[in-house]
C-alpha positions as CSV (number, residue, x, y, z in Angstrom):
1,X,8.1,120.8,31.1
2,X,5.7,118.2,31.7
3,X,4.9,115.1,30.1
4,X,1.5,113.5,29.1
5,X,1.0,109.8,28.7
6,X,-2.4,109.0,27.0
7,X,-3.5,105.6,26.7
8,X,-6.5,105.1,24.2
9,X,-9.0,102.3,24.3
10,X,-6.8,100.0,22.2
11,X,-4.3,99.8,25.0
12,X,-1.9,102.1,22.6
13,X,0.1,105.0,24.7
14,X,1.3,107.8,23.2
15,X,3.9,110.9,25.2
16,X,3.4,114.1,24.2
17,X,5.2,117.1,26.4
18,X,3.6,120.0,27.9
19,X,4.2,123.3,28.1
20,X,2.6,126.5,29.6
21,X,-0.3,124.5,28.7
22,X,0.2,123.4,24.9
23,X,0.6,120.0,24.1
24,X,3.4,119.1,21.5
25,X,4.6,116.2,19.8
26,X,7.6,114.1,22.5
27,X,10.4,115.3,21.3
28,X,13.9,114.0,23.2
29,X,16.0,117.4,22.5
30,X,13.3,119.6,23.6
31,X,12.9,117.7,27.0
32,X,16.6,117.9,27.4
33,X,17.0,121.1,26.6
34,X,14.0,121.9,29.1
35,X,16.2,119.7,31.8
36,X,18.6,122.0,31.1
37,X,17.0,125.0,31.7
38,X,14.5,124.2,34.2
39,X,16.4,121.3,36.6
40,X,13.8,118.9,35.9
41,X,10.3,117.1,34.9
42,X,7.4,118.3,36.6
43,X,5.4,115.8,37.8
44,X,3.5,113.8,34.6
45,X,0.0,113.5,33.5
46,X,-1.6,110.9,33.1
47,X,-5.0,110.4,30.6
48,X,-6.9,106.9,30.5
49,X,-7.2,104.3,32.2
50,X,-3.4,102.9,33.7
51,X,-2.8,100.0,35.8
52,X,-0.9,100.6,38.8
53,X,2.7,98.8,37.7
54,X,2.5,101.3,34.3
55,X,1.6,104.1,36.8
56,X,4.7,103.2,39.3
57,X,6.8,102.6,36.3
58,X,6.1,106.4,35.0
59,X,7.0,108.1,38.1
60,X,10.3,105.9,38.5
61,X,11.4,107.0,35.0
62,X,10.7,110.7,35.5
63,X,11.7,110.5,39.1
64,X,15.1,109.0,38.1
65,X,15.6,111.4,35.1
66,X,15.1,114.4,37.5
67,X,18.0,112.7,39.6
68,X,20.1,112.1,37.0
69,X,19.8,115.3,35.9
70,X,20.1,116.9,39.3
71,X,23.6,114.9,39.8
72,X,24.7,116.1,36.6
73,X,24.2,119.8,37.0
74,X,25.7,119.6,40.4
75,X,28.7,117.9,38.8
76,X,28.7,120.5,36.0
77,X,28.5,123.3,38.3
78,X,31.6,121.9,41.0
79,X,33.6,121.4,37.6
80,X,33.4,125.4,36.7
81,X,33.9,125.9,40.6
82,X,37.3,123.6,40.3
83,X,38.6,125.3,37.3
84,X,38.0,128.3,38.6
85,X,35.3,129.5,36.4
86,X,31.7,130.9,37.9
87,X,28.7,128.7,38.1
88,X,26.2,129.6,35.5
């Protein structure tokens, strides 16, 4: 999945999420269940005119959700290992 920030003339940004080339309405349980599925974000999209420190700020928060997520599923996955049950 892969999110699109579009900032309109009024300053006003609106996230929408991507996939296999359709835009959708941001929805949080569909990005996690796409973290889930996938391992992480691809990198975002960006439309309109953005300063630097929004740009920055946008690939810190998807960079950190895709490590977040990356820790978790490594934790998941030593868990099942531990208790003796196969990694999905």
């Amino acid at each position: 999945m892969k999110l699109v920030f579009r900032k309109n003339e009024q300053e006003e940004i609106t996230v929408l999420q991507s996939h296999e080339g359709i835009d959708h309405a941001f929805v949080y349980t569909d990005m996690i269940k796409a973290l889930l599925k996938d391992g992480a974000l691809e990198v975002p999209v960006l439309e309109g005119t953005f300063t630097e420190e929004e740009k920055r700020s946008i690939d810190n928060m998807v960079s950190e959700i895709n490590r977040e997520t990356k820790e978790a599923m490594t934790a998941i996955v030593g868990a099942e290992k531990s208790n003796g049950n196969p990694a999905p």
